[in-house]
MIMARDREN-304261 format. One record per atom (N, C-alpha, C): residue in one letter; x, y, z. Coordinates in steps of 0.05 Angstrom, whole numbers, plus 5000, padded with zeros to 4 digits. Layout:
BEGIN
AXYZ ...
//
This chain:
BEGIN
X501649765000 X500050005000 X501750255000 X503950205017 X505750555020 X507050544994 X506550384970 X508950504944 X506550624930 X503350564930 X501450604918 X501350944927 X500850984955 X501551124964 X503151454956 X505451304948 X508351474953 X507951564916 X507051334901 X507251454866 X504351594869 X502251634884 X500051804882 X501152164890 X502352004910 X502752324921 X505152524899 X507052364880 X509152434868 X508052574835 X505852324830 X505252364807 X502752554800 X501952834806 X499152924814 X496752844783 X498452824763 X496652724746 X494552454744 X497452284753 X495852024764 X493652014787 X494952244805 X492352244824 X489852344808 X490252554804 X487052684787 X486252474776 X487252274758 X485652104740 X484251894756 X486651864776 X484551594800 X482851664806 X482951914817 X480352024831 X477552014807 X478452034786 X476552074761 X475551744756 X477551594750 X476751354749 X474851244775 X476051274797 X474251234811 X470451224817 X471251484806 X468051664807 X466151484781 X467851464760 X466351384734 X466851104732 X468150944746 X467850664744 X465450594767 X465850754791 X463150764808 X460350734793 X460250954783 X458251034763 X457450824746 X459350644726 X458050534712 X457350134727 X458250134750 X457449954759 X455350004777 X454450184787 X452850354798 X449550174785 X449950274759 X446350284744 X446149884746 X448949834747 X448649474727 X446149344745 X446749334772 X444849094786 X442149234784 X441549534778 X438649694770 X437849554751 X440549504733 X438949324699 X437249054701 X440148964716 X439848604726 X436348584738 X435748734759 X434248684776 X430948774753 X432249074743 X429849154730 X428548874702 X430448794696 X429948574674 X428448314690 X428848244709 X428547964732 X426448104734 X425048374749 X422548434749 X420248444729 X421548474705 X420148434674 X419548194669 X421248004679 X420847664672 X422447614646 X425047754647 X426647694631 X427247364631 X428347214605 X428946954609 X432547044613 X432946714608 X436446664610 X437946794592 X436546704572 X438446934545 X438547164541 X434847324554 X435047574549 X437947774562 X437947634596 X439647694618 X442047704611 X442947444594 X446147434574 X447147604563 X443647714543 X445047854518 X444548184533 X444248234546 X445048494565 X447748474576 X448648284587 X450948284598 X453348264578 X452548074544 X454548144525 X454148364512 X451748524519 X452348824513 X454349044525 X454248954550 X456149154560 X459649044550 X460948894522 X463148824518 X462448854492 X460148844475 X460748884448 X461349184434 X459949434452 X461149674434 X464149724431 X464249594448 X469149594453 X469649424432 X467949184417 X468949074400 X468049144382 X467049364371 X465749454344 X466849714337 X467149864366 X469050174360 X472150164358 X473249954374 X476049874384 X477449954343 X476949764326 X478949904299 X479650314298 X476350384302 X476350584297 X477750914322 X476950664345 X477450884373 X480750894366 X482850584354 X484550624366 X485850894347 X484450904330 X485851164313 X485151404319 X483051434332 X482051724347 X483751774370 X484751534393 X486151604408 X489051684400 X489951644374 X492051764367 X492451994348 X490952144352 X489852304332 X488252554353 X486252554371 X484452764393 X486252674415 X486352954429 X487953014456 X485352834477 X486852704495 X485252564508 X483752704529 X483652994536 X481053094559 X479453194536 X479553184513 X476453224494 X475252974495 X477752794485 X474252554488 X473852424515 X474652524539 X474552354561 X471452604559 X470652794557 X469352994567 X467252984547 X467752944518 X465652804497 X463252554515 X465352344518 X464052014525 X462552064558 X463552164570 X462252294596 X459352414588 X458952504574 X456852624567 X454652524552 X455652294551 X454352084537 X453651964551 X455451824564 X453651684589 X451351744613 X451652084612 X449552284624 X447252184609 X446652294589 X444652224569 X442951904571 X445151714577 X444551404564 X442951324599 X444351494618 X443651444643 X441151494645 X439451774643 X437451884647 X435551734626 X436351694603 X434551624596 X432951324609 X434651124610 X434550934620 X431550874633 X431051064657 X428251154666 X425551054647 X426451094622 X423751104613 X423350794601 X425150634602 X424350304601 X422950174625 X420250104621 X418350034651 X416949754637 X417949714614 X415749424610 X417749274590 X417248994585 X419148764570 X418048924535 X415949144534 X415649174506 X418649364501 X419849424517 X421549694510 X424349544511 X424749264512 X428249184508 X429149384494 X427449404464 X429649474442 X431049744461 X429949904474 X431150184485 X433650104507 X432749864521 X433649784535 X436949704522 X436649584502 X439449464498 X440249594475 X439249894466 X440450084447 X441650264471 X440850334496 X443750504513 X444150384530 X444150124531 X446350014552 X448249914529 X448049894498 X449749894477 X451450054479 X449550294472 X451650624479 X452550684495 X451950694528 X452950714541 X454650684559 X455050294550 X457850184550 X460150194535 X459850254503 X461350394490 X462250554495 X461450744507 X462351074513 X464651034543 X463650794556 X465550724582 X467450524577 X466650404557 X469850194552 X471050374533 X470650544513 X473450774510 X473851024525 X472551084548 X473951274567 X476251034578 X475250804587 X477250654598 X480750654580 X479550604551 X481850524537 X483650804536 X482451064536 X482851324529 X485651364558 X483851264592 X487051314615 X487651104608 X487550924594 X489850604597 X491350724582 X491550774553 X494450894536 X495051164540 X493751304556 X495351544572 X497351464597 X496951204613 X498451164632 X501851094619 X501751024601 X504650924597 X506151174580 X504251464572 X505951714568 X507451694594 X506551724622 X507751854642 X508851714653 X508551434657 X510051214666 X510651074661 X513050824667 X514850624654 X515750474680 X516250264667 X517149914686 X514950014710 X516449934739 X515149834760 X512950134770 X513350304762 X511550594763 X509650454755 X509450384720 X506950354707 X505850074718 X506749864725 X506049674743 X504849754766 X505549874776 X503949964813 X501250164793 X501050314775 X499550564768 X497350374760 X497950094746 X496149914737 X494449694757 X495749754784 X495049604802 X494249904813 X493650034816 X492950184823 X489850304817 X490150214789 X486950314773 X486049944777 X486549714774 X485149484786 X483149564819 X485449664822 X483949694859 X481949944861 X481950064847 X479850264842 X477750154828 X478550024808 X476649884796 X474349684808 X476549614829 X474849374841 X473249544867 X474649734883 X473249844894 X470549924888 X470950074858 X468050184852 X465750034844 X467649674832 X466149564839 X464749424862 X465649404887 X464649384909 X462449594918 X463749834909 X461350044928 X458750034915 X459950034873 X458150064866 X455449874865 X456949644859 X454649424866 X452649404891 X453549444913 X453249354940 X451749614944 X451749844942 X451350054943 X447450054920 X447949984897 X446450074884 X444549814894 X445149564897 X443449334912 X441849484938 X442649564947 X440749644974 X439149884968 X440550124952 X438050364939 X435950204923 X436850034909 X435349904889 X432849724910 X433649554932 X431949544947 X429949724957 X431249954971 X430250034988 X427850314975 X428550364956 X427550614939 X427050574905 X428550394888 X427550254863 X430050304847 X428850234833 X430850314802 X431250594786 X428150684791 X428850974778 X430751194794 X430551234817 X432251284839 X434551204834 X435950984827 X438150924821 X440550984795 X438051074776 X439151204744 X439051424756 X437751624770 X438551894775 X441051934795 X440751814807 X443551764827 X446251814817 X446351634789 X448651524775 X449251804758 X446851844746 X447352064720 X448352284735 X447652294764 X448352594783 X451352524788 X452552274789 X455052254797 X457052214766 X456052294748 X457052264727 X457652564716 X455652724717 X456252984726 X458853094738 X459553034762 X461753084777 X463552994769 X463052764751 X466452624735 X467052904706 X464552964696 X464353164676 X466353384685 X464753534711 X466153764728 X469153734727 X469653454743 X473153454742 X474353424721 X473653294696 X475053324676 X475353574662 X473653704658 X473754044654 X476654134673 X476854124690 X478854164706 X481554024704 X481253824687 X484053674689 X486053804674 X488753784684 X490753844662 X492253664647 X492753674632 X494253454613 X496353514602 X498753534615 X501053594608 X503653484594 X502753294568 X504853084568 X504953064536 X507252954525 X507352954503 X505452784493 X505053034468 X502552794457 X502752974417 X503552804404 X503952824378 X502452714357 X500452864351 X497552794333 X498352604306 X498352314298 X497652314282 X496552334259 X496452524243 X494952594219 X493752394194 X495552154198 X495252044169 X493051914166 X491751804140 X489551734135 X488551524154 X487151434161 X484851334183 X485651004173 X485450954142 X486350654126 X488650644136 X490950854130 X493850784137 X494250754155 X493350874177 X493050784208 X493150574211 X491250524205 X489850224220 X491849964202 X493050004176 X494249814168 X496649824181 X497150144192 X499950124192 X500849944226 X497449914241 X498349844264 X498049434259 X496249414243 X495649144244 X498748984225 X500349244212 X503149094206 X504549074224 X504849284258 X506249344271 X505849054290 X502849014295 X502648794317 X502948554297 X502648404276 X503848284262 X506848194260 X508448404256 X511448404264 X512148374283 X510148364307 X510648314333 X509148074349 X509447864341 X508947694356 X507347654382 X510747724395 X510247814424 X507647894437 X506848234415 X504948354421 X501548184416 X501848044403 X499347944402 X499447714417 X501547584431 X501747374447 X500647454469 X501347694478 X500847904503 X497347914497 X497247964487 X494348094478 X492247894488 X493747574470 X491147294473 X491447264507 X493447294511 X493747204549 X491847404561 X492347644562 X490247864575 X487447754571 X486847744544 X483447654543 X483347494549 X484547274570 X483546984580 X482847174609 X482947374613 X481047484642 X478947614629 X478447574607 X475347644596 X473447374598 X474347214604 X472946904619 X472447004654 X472947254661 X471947254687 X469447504682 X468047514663 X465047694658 X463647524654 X463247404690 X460347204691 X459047374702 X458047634698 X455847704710 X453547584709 X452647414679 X450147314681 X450247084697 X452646974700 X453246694718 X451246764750 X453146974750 X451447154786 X448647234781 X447347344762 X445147394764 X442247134766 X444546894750 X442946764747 X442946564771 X444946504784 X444946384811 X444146504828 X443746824826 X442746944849 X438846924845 X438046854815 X434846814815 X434246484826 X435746264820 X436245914820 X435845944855 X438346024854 X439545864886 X439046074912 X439646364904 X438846514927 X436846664936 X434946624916 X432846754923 X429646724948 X430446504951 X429846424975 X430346545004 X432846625004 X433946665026 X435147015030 X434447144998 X435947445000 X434647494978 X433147764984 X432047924947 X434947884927 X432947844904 X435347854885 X437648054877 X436148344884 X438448524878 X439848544905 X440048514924 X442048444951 X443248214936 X442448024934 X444347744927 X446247884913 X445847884883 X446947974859 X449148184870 X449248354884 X450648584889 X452348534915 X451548284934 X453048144959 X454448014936 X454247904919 X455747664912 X458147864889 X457047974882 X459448164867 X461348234884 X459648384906 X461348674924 X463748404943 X462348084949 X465147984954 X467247914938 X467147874914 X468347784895 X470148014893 X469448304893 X471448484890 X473248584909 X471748484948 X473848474967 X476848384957 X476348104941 X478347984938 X480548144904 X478848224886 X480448394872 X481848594888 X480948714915 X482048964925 X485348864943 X484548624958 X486448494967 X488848484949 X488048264931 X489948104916 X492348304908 X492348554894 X494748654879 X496248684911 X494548804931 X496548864957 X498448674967 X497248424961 X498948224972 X501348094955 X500448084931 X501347944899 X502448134885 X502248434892 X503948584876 X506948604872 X507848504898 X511648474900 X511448244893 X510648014901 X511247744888 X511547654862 X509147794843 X509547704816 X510647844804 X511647544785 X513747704760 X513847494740 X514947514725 X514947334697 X514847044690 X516746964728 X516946664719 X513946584737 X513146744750 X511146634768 X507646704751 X507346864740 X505146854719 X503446674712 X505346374697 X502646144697 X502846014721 X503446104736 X502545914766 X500746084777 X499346294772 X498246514780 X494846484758 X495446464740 X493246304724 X492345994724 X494445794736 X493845614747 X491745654778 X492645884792 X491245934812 X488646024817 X487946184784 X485546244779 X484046084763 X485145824751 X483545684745 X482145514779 X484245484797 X482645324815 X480545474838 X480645794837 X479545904848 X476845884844 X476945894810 X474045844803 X472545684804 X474445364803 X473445054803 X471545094841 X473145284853 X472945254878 X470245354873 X468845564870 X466745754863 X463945554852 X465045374829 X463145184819 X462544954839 X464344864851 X462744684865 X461344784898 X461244994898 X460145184924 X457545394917 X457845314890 X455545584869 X451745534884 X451345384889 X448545274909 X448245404933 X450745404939 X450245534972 X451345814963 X449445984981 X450146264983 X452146344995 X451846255025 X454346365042 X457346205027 X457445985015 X459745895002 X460846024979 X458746154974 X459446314945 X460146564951 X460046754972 X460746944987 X464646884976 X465046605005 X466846595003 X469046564978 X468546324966 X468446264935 X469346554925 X467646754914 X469046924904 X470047114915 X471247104940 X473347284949 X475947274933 X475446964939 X478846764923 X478246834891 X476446854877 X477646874848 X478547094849 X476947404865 X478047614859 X480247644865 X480547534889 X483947504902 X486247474885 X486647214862 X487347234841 X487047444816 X484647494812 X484047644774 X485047794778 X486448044798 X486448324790 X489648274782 X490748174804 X494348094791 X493748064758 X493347814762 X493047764728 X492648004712 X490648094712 X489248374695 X490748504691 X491748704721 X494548874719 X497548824700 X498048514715 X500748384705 X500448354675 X498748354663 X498048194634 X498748474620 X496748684623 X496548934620 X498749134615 X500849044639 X502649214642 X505449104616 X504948844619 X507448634604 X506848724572 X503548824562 X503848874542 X503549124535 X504049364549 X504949644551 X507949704545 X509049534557 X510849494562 X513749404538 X511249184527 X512649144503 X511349214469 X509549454474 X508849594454 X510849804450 X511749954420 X512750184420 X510350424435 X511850644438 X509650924436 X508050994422 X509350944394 X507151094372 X504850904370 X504350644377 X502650544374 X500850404402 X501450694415 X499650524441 X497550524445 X495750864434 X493050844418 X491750594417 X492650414386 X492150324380 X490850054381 X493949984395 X494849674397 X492649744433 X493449874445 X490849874475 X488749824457 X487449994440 X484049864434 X484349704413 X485649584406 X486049284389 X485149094419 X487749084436 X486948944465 X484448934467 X483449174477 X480749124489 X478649064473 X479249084445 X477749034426 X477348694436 X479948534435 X480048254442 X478348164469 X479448294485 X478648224511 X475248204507 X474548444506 X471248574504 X470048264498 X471448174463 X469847994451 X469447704461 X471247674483 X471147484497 X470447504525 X468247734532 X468047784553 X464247724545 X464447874516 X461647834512 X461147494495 X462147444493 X462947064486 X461246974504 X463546954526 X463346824546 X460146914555 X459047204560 X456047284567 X454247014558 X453847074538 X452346984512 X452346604523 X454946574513 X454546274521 X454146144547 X454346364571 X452846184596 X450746224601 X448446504574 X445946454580 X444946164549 X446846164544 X445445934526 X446345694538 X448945694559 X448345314564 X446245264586 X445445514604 X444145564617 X440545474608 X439945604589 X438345564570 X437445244563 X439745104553 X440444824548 X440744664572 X439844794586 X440244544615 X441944504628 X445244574625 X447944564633 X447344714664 X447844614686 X447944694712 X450144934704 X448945114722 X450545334728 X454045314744 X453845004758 X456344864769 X457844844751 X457344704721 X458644594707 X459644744689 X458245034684 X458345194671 X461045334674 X461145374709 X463745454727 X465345304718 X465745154714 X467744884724 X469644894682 X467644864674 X468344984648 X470545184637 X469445434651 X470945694659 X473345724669 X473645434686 X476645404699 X477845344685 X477245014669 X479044994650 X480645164639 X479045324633 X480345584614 X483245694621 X483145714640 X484945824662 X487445584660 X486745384670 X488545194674 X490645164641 X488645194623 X490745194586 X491545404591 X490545644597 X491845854598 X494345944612 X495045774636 X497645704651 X500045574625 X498845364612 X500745244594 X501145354569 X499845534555 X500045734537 X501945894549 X502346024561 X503446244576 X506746114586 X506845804593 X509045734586 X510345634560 X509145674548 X509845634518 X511045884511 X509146054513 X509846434504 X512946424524 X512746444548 X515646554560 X517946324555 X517246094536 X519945964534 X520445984505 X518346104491 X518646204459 X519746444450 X518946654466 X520046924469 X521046984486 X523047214487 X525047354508 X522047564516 X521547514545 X519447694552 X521147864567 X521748204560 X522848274576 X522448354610 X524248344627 X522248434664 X521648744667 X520148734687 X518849054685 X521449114702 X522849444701 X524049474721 X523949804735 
//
């Protein structure tokens, strides 16, 4: 905690942006369990619930060619202060979906309005590595995980009990008011750092980056490893165990938002503890560890209070991973193409975040226990350990320092 600490207090830019991330990652986890719950009140089925949750990962995979050339090209407090304002809009509106006849509205701005938040995201990810390098930009990346996960703690856990206690509409005004205030501070931000516009055509761009990550191996090696933590957006997994198994025992939007807000204790933990330990040779034993966290999760997924615990431990693990993955391929991108090659990434990630959505409301659908569904998920993890030793005995991965 005191090096997180010590680069906040040194770096004041990095602070402003945490504080910003903070506010607006709050924010957009804020409305989710309003959605979850408002849909479960409609009598949404399994799939409908899916394909909301692979909405919030497909605008990152449809804008990602085009964002990554805007981010190299627009100074980044125009479009952080553009997409903010979007999400104002996508928030308020939200309000006016009250019956299963209005999906289509429903999943045209939670389209938009996850678009507009997975490239503010990508917009501070390739600004972090202007200002920082090796173990700086490592702690700065473990730094926005733990914010991340924080906001997802508050926000979930937070919007679960308004959402109880006062509804859903109450809860879109809440969000849009605290989105506001992310607006306010970015007006205020300064941005002081080299930043050298791109001009060339939008085609040459984009060829000139898909020759760059092409020529680089490495970089797209980096890339497939990162999106194996896009196998951890089981939100519909939680929504739907929280209608099966917990509803008995806890309203659904408490479950849904208990069972998140523990899962992210353990994102908040994990970099504090795992941040000096990992390093390059320790990585697939670290994805080995998140495949068994999850196996752990699937066979405890029935019981509530087990699933509490259950995902303390995956989060405990994912955020290392996320950060570590993140940072290794910042790291081994040039400058001129960090724009880019960042929303190429998340372009990847996204598409396997909304994959994964999609197909646990369809095995779900198909009869596949929600156990087995978990258990599945691990696998993933576990190839993903042995891939990852393939990559570091194939390539010279260089160490962060």
């Amino acid at each position: 905690m005191k090096r997180y600490l010590t680069l906040l207090r040194n770096e004041p830019l990095l602070r402003r942006l945490s504080i910003i991330q903070l506010l607006a990652y709050f924010g957009a986890w804020f409305s989710n369990v309003a959605i979850y719950t408002l849909l479960i009140q409609m009598g949404a089925d399994a799939t409908t619930i899916a394909l909301v949750a692979a909405l919030h990962f497909l605008p990152g995979v449809f804008q990602a060619p085009l964002s990554g050339v805007i981010l190299d090209r627009i100074h980044p407090k125009k479009l952080m202060i553009i997409l903010t304002a979007i999400e104002i809009v996508c928030t308020l509106t939200l309000i006016r979906v009250d019956s299963i006849d209005m999906l289509w509205l429903l999943y045209l701005l939670v389209f938009i309005r996850m678009g507009a938040s997975s490239f503010h995201f990508t917009v501070e990810m390739s600004l972090l590595p202007r200002i920082l390098e090796g173990k700086a930009l490592q702690a700065a990346n473990e730094i926005h995980s733990i914010i991340w996960s924080l906001s997802y703690t508050m926000g979930m856990t937070l919007s679960g009990l308004v959402v109880y206690w006062v509804g859903v509409t109450t809860a879109f005004l809440l969000d849009a008011g605290l989105f506001m205030i992310v607006l306010f501070l970015i007006f205020s931000l300064k941005i002081e750092v080299d930043f050298s516009q791109n001009l060339s055509k939008i085609s040459a761009m984009m060829k000139e980056a898909f020759i760059y990550i092409r020529q680089n191996p490495i970089v797209y090696h980096l890339m497939f490893l990162h999106a194996i933590l896009g196998f951890t957006a089981f939100d519909a997994l939680v929504a739907l165990a929280a209608k099966h198994y917990y509803a008995q025992i806890i309203a659904v939007s408490l479950g849904i938002g208990l069972l998140n807000a523990a899962r992210a204790v353990g994102l908040v933990i994990g970099p504090m503890v795992l941040g000096h330990w990992i390093n390059n040779r320790r990585l697939g034993w670290l994805f080995f560890g998140g495949g068994s966290a999850i196996a752990l999760w699937a066979f405890l997924i029935d019981n509530f209070y087990g699933s509490l615990l259950a995902s303390v431990a995956v989060g405990f693990v994912t955020t290392t991973l996320w950060s570590y993955t993140y940072t290794l391929l910042q790291h081994h991108t040039h400058s001129d193409f960090y724009g880019r090659v960042i929303a190429y990434n998340d372009m990847i990630f996204l598409s396997v975040g909304a994959a994964v959505s999609l197909l646990i409301g369809y095995l779900a659908s198909y009869g596949l226990s929600l156990s087995l569904i978990a258990l599945l998920i691990a696998s993933v993890f576990v190839m993903a350990s042995l891939y990852y030793l393939w990559v570091s005995k194939t390539y010279q991965l260089k160490e962060l320092e």
